[in-house]
N, C-alpha and C positions, 0 to 999 in steps of 0.2 A: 504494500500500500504506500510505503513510506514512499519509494521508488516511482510510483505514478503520480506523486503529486500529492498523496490524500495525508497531509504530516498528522493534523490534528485527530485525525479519524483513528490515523495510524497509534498513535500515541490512547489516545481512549480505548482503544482495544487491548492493548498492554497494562493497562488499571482495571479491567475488567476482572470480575470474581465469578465463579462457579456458579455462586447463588444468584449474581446478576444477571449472567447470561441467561440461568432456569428460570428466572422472574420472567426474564424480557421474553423468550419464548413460551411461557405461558399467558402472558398477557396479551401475545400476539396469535396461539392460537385460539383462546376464548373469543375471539373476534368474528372466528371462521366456523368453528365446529360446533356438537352439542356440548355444553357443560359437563352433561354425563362420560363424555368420551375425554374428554381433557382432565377431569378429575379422575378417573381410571389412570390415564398415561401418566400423571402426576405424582400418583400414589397419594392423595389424599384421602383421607379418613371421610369425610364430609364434603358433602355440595359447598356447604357456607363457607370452608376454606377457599373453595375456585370461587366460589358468589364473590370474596372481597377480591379480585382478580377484574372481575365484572364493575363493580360500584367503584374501585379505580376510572373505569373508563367513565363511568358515568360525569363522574366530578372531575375530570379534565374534559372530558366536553361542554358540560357545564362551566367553566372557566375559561374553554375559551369564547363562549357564546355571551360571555355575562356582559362583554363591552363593543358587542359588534351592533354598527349602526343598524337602523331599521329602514326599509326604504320603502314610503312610505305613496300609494294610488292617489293620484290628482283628484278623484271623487271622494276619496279618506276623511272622515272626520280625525280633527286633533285633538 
């Protein structure tokens, strides 16, 4: 990576931890699959462990929605 150009990238992937990388791909596959099949691969005990996996994404989406303008139909009331 270093080599192509990507330094920073490069460099963050070398601070990376075990548990970071299994968060990041689990965060990235509850996006895509059933719950149930992501908490199987995960080996969690409970839904509610992969659920907070889930409510992650919820409140960064929520976060980034909370300051985006509204645009707003010429016949709109204000």
């Amino acid at each position: 990576m270093q080599g192509d150009g990507f330094i920073e990238d490069a460099d963050a992937l070398l601070e990376a931890t075990a548990h970071w990388l299994r968060h990041t791909g689990i965060s990235d596959d509850v996006k895509r699959r059933p719950r149930e099949h992501v908490r199987d691969d995960a080996g969690h005990s409970s839904g509610a462990i992969t659920d907070k996996y889930v409510d992650v994404e919820l409140r960064a989406r929520h976060a980034t929605a909370k300051n985006k303008p509204i645009k707003q139909d010429e016949g709109s009331i204000e």
